[in-house]
C-alpha distance (Angstrom), angle and dihedral (degrees) to the residues before:
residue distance angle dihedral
X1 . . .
X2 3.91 . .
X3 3.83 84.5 .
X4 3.69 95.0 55.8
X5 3.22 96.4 48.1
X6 3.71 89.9 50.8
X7 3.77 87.1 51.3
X8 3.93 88.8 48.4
X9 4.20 93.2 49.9
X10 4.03 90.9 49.3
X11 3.92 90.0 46.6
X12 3.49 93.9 59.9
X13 4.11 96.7 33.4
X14 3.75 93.1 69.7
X15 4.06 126.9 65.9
X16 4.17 126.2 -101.2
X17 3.98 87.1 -88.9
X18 3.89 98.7 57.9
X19 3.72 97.6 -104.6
X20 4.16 119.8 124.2
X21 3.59 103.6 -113.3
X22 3.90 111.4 -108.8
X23 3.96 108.9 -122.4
X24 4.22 81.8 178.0
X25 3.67 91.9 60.5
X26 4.04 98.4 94.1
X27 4.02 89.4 48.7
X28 3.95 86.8 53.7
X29 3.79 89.0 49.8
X30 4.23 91.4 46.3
X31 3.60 84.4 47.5
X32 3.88 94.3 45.5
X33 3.98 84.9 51.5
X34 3.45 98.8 45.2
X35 4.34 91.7 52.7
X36 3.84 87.1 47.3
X37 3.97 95.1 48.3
X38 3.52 100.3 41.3
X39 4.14 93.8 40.3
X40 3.99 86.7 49.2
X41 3.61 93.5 42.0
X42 4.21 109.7 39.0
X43 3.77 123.5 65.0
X44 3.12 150.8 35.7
X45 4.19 80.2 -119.9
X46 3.50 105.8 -146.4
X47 3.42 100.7 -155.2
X48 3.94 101.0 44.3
X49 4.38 78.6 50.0
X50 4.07 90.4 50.2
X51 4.05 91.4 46.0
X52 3.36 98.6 44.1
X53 3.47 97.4 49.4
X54 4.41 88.3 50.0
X55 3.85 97.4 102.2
X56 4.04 73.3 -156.7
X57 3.94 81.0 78.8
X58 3.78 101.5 41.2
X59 3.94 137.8 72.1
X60 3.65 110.0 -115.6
X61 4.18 122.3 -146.8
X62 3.43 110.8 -157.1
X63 3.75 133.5 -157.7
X64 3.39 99.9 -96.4
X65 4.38 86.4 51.3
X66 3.76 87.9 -104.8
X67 3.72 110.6 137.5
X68 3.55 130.2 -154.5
X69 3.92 117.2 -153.1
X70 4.00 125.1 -161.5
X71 3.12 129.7 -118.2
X72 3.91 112.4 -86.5
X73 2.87 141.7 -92.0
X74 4.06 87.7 24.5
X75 3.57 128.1 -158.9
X76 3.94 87.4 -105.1
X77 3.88 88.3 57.0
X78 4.13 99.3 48.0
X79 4.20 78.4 51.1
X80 3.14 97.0 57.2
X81 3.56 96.8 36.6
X82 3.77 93.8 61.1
X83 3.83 92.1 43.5
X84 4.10 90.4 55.3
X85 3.54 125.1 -5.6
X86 3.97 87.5 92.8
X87 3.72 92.8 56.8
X88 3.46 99.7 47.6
X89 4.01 137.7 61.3
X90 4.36 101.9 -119.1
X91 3.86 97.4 -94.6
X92 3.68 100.1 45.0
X93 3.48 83.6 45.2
X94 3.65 88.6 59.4
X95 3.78 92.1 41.6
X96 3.93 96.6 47.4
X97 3.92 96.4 53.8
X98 3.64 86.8 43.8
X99 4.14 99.0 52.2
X100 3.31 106.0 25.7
X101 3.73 124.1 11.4
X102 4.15 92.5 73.7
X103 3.80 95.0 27.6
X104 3.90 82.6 63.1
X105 3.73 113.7 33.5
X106 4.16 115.7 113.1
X107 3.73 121.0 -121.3
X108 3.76 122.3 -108.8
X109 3.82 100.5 -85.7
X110 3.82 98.6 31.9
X111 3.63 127.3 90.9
X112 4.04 136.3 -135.2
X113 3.41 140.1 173.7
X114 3.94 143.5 162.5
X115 3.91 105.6 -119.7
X116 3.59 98.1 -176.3
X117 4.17 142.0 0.0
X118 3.31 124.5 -156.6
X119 3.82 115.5 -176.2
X120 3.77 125.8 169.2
X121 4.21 121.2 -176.1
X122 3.75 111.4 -122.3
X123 3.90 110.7 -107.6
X124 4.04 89.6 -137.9
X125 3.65 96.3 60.5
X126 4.18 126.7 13.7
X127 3.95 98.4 -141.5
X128 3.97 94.3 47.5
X129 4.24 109.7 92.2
X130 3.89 126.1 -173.2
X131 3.78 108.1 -156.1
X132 3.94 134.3 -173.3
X133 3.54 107.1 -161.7
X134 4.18 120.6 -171.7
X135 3.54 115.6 -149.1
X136 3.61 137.5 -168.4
X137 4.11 129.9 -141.2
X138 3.36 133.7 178.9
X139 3.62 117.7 178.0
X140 4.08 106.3 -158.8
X141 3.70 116.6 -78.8
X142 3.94 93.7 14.4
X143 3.33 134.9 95.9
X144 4.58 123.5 -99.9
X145 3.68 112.1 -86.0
X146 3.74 116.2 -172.6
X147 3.41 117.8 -136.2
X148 4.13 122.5 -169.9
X149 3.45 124.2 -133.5
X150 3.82 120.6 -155.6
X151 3.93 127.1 -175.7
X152 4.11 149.2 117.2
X153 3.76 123.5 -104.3
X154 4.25 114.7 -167.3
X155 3.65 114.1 -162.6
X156 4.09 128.8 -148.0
X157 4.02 118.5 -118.3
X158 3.99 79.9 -101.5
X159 3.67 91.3 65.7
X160 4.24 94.8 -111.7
X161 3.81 124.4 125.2
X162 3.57 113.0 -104.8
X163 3.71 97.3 167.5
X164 3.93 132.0 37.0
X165 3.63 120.6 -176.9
X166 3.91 121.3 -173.3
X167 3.71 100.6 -168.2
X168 3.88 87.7 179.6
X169 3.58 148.8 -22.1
X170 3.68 106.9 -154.8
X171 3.57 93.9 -118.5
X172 4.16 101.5 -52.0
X173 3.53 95.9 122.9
X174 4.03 93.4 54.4
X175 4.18 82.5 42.9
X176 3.81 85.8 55.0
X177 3.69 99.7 51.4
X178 3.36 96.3 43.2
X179 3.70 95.2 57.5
């Protein structure tokens, strides 16, 4: 009898296709958020500066409209793969690198940091997050400002990002370029 009901309480503990269900799965999606936000958003990052900066890692247009392409994949691109790819589903992958991972990456002599992260999971669905994240930049020779991002990250059933929203940034972006 104590067996069956065992049996029974296992049965229904796991999900329709045999696996247990995974009650550690939204702490491995706040902790997948909180690596992508504070790797995006803290720096300057030397190396993603140095290899950017490699023509050896960038097309070239020349005068004429002739372009010259590197060789792939480049160092730049086996960087940024093993800063990202993991966290991200392949096209929002593609699409984070490309909007925000240059648009927000210090200069040599400034400074920037993500103070604090606050990210709460959306009661209508458990793989949507809303996050508030305070960030810190100091251009060189100026004093911190703090700057607060606000946006929505939804998560595949695999536990990757496959969308990032930045809703806004409080201005760091406009800091950044004017630096």
């Amino acid at each position: 009898m104590i067996l069956g009901a065992f049996l029974f309480i296992a049965g229904c503990s796991s999900n329709s296709d045999g696996s247990e269900s995974n009650p550690n799965s939204q702490d491995g999606n706040l902790n997948t958020l909180k690596t992508v936000i504070e790797s995006t958003f803290a720096g300057p990052d030397q190396e993603l500066n140095r290899l950017s900066g490699d023509p050896e890692n960038l097309t070239v247009i020349g005068k004429n409209g002739e372009t010259k392409k590197p060789e792939s994949p480049t160092d730049l691109d086996l960087y940024l793969e093993e800063m990202y790819q993991s966290h991200f589903t392949e096209e929002m992958y593609n699409e984070y690198v490309g909007k925000f991972v240059f648009s927000y990456q210090a200069k040599e002599n400034d400074e920037m940091k993500v103070d604090n992260i606050d990210m709460k999971q959306k009661k209508s669905d458990e793989i949507i997050y809303d996050f508030i994240a305070n960030v810190e930049y100091k251009e060189e020779g100026s004093e911190a400002q703090v700057y607060e991002l606000k946006g929505q990250t939804n998560f595949s059933e695999e536990g990757k990002i496959k969308e990032f929203k930045l809703y806004s940034d409080g201005g760091l972006l406009k800091a950044l370029s004017e630096s």
